[in-house]
N, C-alpha and C positions, 0 to 999 in steps of 0.2 A: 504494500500500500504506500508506504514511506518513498520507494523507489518511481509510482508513477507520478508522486503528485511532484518528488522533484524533476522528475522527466518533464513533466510540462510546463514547470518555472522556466528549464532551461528552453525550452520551444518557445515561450513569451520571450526570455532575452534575446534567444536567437535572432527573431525577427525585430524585436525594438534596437539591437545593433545593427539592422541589414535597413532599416528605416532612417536611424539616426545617420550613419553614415551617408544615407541617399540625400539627405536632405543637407548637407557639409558643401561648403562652394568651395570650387577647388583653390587649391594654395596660389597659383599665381593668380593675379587680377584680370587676363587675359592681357590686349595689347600694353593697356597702362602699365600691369606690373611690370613688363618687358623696357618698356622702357623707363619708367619713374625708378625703376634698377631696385623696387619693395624700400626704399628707406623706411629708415626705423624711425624719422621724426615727424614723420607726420602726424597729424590729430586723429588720424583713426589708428592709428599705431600705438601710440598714448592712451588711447581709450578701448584698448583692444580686448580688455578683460571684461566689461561691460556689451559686447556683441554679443549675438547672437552665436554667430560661429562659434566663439570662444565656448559658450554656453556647452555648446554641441559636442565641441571637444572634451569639455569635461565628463560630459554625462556617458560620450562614447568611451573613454576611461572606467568609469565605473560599471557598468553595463559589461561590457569587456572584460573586467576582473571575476564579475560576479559567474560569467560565463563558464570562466577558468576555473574558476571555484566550484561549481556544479557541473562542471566535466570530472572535476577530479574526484569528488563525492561519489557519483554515480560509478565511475571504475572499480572504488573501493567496495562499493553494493554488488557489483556485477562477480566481482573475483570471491 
């Protein structure tokens, strides 16, 4: 019983990392980034921690461990 309900936590992370990540803009800015060369003094660079993205990163970190963590579990159940 123990083994399905954490099987299906891990199927909710699964998919809310396959979600979170889809929704992540990619790292370069497209042409701007190419050429503004990403400096780090800009005002959204400065306020980088307050985005969105930023957000997103974080929460794909945790999500992501918690993954790790209930893969490992369930190995331990299987063996």
């Amino acid at each position: 019983m123990l083994q399905t309900i954490i099987t299906v936590i891990q199927l909710i992370a699964c998919v809310a990392l396959v979600a979170i990540v889809l929704f992540q803009s990619g790292k370069s800015s497209g042409l701007s980034g190419a050429i503004g060369g990403g400096s780090g003094d800009t005002f959204l660079a400065k306020n980088k921690a307050k985005t969105l993205d930023a957000r997103l990163a974080r929460l794909t970190k945790w999500v992501a461990a918690v993954f790790i963590l209930l893969t490992l579990v369930l190995d331990f159940f299987i063996k």
